[in-house]
C-alpha positions, 0 to 999 in steps of 0.5 A: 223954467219954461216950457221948452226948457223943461222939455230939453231937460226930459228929453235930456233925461230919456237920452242918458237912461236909454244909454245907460239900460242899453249899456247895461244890457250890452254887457251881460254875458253868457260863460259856457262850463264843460268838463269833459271838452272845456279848458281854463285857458279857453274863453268861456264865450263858446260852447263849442272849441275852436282852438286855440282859445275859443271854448269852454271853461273846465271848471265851474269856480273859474266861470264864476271868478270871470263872470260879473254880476247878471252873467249867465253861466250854462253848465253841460251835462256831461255824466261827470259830476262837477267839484266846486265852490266859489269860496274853495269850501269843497262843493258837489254839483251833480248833474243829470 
């Protein structure tokens, strides 16, 4: 192999691995929780509602069953006390 083509070669490599970190990064989302204003039906990409469809979900299991690995899930604090479990076990997460 000569010189240039080993240079082709790693400017190849370069190309594909800021593809793909920039692919990766792409993806990671942030899932808004809020018991209080939130619905399942909602998207979850907002914490805000704009009917009929943007806002956050109700429930934190259904955030966790539409989340993909390194999404974010931001939970409200709204004085009620969220019942939840990724694996139906019964579960309380208080917030403060």
């Amino acid at each position: 192999m000569n010189t240039r083509n080993i240079f082709k070669l790693g400017s190849l490599l370069m190309l594909v691995l800021m593809i793909v970190s920039v692919t990766a990064f792409a993806q990671q989302r942030t899932w808004y929780v809020n018991s209080a204003i939130g619905s399942d039906g909602y998207d979850g990409q907002s914490a805000t509602v704009t009917p009929p469809t943007i806002g956050p979900k109700k429930t934190i299991n259904r955030a966790i069953t539409e989340a993909n690995t390194g999404d974010i899930i931001v939970v409200a604090t709204t004085g009620v006390i969220y019942n939840a479990a990724a694996n139906g076990e019964p579960a309380t997460i208080a917030t403060g």
